[in-house]
N, C-alpha and C positions, 0 to 999 in steps of 0.2 A: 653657377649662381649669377656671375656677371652677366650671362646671356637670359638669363630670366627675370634677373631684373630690368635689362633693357625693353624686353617684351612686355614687363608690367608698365614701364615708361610708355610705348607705345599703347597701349591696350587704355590706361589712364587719360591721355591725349585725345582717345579716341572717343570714349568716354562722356571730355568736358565736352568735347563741342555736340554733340543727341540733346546734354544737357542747356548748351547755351542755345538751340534749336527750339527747344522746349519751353525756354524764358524767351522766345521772339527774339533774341538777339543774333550777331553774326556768328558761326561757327565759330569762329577764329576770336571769340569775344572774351574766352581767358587763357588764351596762350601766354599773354603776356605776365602774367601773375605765376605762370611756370614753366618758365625758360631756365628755373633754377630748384626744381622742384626736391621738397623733402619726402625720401621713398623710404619707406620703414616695412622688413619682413620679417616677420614673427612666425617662424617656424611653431606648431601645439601640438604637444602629446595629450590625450587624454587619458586616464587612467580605468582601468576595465571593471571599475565601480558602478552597478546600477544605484543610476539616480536615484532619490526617495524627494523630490520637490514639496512634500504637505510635513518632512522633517527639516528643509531647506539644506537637503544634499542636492548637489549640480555640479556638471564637470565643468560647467563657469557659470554665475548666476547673470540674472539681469542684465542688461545694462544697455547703452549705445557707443559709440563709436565715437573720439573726439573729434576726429578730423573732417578731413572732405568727402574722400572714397575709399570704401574697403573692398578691395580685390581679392576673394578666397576662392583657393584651392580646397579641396575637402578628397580625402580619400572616398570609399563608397558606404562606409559605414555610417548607420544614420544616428541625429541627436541636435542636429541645430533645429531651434523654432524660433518665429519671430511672431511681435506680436501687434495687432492692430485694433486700435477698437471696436468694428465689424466684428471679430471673430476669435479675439483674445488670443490663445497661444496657437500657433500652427506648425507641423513638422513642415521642415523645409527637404524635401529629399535630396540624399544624395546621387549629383552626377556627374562624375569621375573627368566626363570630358566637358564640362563648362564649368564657368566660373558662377559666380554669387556674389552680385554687387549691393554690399551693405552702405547707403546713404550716411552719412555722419554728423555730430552736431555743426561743425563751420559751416558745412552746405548749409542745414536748416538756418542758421543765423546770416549767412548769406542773403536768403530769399525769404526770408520773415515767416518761416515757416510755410512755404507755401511747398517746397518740399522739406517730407522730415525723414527727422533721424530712424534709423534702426533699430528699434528696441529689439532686442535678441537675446537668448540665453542657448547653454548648450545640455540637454537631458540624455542619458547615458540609461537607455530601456534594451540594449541589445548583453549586458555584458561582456563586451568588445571594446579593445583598445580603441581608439580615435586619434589619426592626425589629419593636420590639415596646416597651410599656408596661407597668414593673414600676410597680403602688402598692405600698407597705410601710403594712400597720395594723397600729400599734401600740399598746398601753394609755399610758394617761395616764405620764407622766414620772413621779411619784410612787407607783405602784402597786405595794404588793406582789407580789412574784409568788414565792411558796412551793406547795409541792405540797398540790392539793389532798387533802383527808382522804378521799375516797372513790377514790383514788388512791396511797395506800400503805396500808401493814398491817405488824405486826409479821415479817412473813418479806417482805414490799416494804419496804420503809424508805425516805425521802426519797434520790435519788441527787443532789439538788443542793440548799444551803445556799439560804436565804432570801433575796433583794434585791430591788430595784426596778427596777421596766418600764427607766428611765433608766439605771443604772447598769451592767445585764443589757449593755444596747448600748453603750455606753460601753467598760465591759470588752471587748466581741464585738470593737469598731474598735481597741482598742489591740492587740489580739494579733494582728493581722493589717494592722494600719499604723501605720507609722511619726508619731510625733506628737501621734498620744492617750494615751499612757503615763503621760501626768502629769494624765489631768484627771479631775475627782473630780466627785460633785453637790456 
C-alpha cells in the first residue's frame, strides 16, 4: 500500500502540472500548495445488485467529487458513467491497465469553472461484483484555493469566495453528513 501510494503521489504530481500547462501557467505553478499533500484511498466493493436507475437503485448514485483529483483504479467490470450535458449519462469502460481521472469540485472552484467537476454515478447492468480504487489528491490542508486570475475577468467574475484546501472539504462533508457541522480549522 505504501508503494502505491507513493505512485498516486507521483502520478498526482504529474497530473497538476498538464493541468497548470492547460491554465498557461508554469508547470511547476502548484507544486507548492502540495509539498504537503492530502492522499485519501478509498478502497469499493460493489455489490452484484443490478441497478434499477428509473426506481433509483445504483451502486452509488450521482454525484462529484470534493476534492482536486480522483485517481481510479477499476477492476474490468463495467458500471461507471459520467455525465455531460452533450450527452447526458455515458458508460465509461472498463480498463484494467489505466487509470480514470475524475476532476473534483476544488479544481472547478479553483478555475471558476472553467474546468468542471465530474458528475458520475456508478450503474451495476452486468450483475457482477465491482471493485475499484478511489485515491483523493488533495492540496495541502492550508492552501488557498481562490480563482485563479487568468480565470476570471470583469464580465467572469469569481463564482466562489476564497478558502482553504481544508475547509473547502470540511464544508463539502458537513453538507452532506451528519456530524461535521460543527468542525472548523
Amino acid at each position: 500500500m505504501e508503494q502505491y501510494m507513493h505512485a498516486m503521489n507521483e502520478l498526482g504530481h504529474r497530473l497538476l502540472r498538464l493541468l497548470a500547462l492547460g491554465l498557461g501557467l508554469p508547470p511547476d505553478h502548484f507544486d507548492r500548495f502540495f509539498d504537503r499533500p492530502m492522499i485519501f484511498l478509498r478502497p469499493l466493493h460493489y455489490a452484484p445488485k443490478v441497478s434499477a436507475p428509473s426506481d433509483g437503485v445504483f451502486g452509488a448514485g450521482a454525484h462529484s467529487d470534493y476534492g482536486m483529483l480522483t485517481l481510479l483504479k477499476t477492476d474490468e467490470v463495467p458500471g461507471l458513467q459520467i455525465h455531460t450535458d452533450a450527452t447526458g449519462w455515458m458508460d465509461v469502460p472498463p480498463k484494467p491497465e489505466c487509470f480514470i481521472i475524475n476532476l473534483g469540485d476544488m479544481l472547478e472552484r479553483w478555475t471558476n469553472g472553467m474546468y468542471k467537476s465530474t458528475l458520475h454515478r456508478v450503474v451495476n447492468t452486468t450483475g457482477k461484483e465491482r471493485y475499484s480504487l478511489a485515491c483523493f489528491f488533495e492540496p495541502n490542508f492550508d492552501t488557498l484555493v481562490e480563482c485563479l486570475p487568468q480565470c476570471c475577468s470583469p464580465e467572469r467574475p469569481p463564482r466562489f469566495p476564497p478558502t482553504t484546501s481544508g475547509q473547502h472539504l470540511l464544508d463539502k462533508y458537513a453538507s452532506t453528513h451528519a456530524g461535521y457541522a460543527n468542525l472548523k480549522q
